[in-house]
N, C-alpha and C positions, 0 to 999 in steps of 0.2 A: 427630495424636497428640503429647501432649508429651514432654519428654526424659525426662523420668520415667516413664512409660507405658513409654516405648521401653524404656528400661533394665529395667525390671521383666519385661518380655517377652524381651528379648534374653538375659538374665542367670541365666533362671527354674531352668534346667538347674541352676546353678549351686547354687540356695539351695534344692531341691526338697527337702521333708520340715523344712525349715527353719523356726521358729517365727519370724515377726516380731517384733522389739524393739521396744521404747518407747525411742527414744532422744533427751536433750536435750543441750544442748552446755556446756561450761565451760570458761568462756574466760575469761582474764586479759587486762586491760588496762595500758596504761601510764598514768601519771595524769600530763594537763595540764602543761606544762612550759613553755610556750612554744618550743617546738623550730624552729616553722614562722612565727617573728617574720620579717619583713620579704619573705614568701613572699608573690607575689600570684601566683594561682592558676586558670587557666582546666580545666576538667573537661568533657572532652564525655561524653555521656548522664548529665550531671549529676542528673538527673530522680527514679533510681529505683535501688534493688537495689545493687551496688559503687558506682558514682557518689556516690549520696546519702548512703552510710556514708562513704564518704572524704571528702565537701565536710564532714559532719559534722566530723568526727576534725579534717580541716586548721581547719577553725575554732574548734574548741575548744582547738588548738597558736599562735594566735596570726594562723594565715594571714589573707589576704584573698580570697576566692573567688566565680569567676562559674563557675557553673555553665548550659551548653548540651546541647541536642536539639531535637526535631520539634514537642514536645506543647507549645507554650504556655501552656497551662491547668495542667500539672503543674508547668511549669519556678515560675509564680508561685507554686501553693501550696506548692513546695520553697523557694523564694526567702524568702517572707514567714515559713515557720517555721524554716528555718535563719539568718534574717537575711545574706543573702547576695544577690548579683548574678547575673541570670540575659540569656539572648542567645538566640533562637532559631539552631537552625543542623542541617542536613541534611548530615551532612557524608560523603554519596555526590552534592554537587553542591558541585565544584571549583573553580567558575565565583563560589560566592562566600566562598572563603575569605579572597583578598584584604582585601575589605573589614570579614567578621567579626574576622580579628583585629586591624585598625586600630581597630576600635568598641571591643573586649574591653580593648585597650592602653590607649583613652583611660577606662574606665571605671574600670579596674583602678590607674588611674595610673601605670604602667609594670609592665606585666606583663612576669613573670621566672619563669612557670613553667607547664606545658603537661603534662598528665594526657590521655592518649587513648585513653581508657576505651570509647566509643559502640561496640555490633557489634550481629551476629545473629546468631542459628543457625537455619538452616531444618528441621535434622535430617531430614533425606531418611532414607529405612527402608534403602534399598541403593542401589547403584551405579548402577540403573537409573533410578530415582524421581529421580535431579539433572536438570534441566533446565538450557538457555539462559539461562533466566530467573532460576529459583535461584541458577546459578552466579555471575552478572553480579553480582546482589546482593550476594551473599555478599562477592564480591571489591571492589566497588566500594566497601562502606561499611568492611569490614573491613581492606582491605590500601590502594589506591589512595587512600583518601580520606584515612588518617591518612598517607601518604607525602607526598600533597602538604600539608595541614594543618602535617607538619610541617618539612614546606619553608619556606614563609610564615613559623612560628615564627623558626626558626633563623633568616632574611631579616633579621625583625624585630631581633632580637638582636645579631646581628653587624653590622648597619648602625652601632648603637651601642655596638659594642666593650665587649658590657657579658656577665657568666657567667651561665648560667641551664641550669635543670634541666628535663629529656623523663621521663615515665614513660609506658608503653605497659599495657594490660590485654592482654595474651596467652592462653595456656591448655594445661592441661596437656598438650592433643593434639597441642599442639606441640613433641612432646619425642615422638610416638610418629607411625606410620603411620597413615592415613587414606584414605578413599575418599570424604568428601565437602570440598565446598569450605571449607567451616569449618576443617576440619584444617590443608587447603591455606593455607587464608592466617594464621594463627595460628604455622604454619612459616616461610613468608617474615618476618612481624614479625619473628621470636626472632634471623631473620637480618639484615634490615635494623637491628634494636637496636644488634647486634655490630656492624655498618658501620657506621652512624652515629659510634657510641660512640667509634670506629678516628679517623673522620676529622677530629671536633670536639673531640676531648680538649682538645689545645692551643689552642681557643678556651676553654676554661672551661667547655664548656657537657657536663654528663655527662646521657647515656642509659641508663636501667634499663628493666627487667619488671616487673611480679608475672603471674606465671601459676598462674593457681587450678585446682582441681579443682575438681568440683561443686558450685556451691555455691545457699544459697538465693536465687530470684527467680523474678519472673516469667519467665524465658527457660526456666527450668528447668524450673516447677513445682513447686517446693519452696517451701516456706510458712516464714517463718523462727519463725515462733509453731506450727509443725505437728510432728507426726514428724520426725523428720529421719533414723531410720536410713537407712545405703546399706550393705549388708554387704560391697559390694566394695573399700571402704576399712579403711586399717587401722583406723582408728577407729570403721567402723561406722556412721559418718553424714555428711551433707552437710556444707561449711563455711558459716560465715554471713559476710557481707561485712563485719561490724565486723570480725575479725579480719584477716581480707585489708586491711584499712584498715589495720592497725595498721603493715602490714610494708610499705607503700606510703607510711605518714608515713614512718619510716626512711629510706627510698630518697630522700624529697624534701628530708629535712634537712642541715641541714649536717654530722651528727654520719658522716653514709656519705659524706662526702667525698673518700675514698678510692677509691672504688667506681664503674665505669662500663661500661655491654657486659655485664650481668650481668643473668640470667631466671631469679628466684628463684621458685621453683616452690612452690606451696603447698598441698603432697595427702599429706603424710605416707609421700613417699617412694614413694607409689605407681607413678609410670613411670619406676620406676630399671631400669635394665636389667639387675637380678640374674643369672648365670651356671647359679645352680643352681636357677632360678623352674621 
């Protein structure tokens, strides 16, 4: 079942007698600036959905970007139409990050910048339906793998006394309780962000979030050319990853360089923890 399915079943109570909307989106962007001049740029799950809106964005800001995942064959046809750099890399196998960001570094010609975007969601239906195997995953690609990945970074960097910028992809469930492991390690990020952010400041090197709310992709099930209502937002519908790109260039530029330890949440306010909800 996709997460859409899920939601629509889970939620039905909710919208019961409720007419379906035709909802599309309107979104503003920032126009081309060169914001992200001398950024060079590694992206895991480069391939598809946030990833490939933000390798977009950074290279239409000036950056330079290799974009990394599984699929081979997707990473080239993203590579050849963004005009960008691409790496295979699994990064719930630890064993070769080492070397991926030695290749990424010499490709990039000193990369100075580390997007760790790649997850999954298995969306288990209940507490019961998580497995071993689920769980493993979920943590290994989602919390573990960008932990050490961005060990290796930070390695990188500090060997040569040089500033550089972390963004992490998180999620709004990480501001809220959960019962599968998706939640679980979307929480540890938003916490390792803040520790990071604590311990490396005074190297130069600042850690941010974006944590989205729904948005469209394949993980989802949301078609970003489809419907897009979600009545459970305030707006009514899913978010589409250009805009989540938009507040991700920000975070990477120099113009937030104030800014570090910070999981800007992107749902319209939806997991705030109102008093009188």
């Amino acid at each position: 079942m996709s997460l859409k399915q899920y939601l629509k079943r889970g939620f039905q109570f909710i919208f019961k007698g409720v007419p379906k909307k035709e909802i599309k989106a309107e979104i503003s962007y920032s126009q081309p600036n060169n914001r992200l001049k001398n950024k060079k740029i590694i992206i895991t799950g480069g391939g598809r959905g946030l990833g490939k809106a933000m390798a977009q964005k950074f290279i239409s800001e000036g950056a330079e970007v290799l974009i990394a995942g599984r699929n081979e064959e997707t990473l080239r046809n993203v590579s050849n139409e963004l005009k960008c750099k691409y790496l295979v890399l699994d990064v719930a196998k630890t064993e070769t990050f080492k070397d991926f960001i030695n290749k990424a570094d010499e490709m990039l010609d000193g990369v100075n910048c580390l997007v760790n975007n790649a997850g999954i969601s298995l969306h288990e239906k209940t507490f019961f339906d998580v497995t071993p195997e689920t769980f493993d995953a979920q943590i290994n690609t989602n919390f573990k793998g960008v932990f050490f990945l961005t060990q290796e970074f930070i390695t990188l960097v500090k060997n040569r006394n040089e500033k550089a910028t972390i963004l992490f992809t998180s999620s709004e469930t990480g501001d809220t309780m959960d019962f599968r492991p998706y939640g679980f390690t979307k929480a540890a990020v938003n916490s390792m962000v803040q520790g990071l952010a604590y311990l490396f400041a005074k190297d130069g090197i600042r850690i941010n979030a974006v944590a989205p709310g729904i948005t469209a992709s394949d993980m989802t099930g949301y078609s970003q050319d489809g419907n897009l209502y979600l009545g459970i937002n305030a707006t009514e519908r899913v978010y589409l990853p250009a805009e989540v790109a938009e507040t991700a260039c920000f975070l990477l530029s120099d113009i937030s360089g104030c800014i570090s330890g910070q999981i800007i949440v992107c749902n319209n306010a939806r997991t705030i923890n109102a008093r009188w909800k």
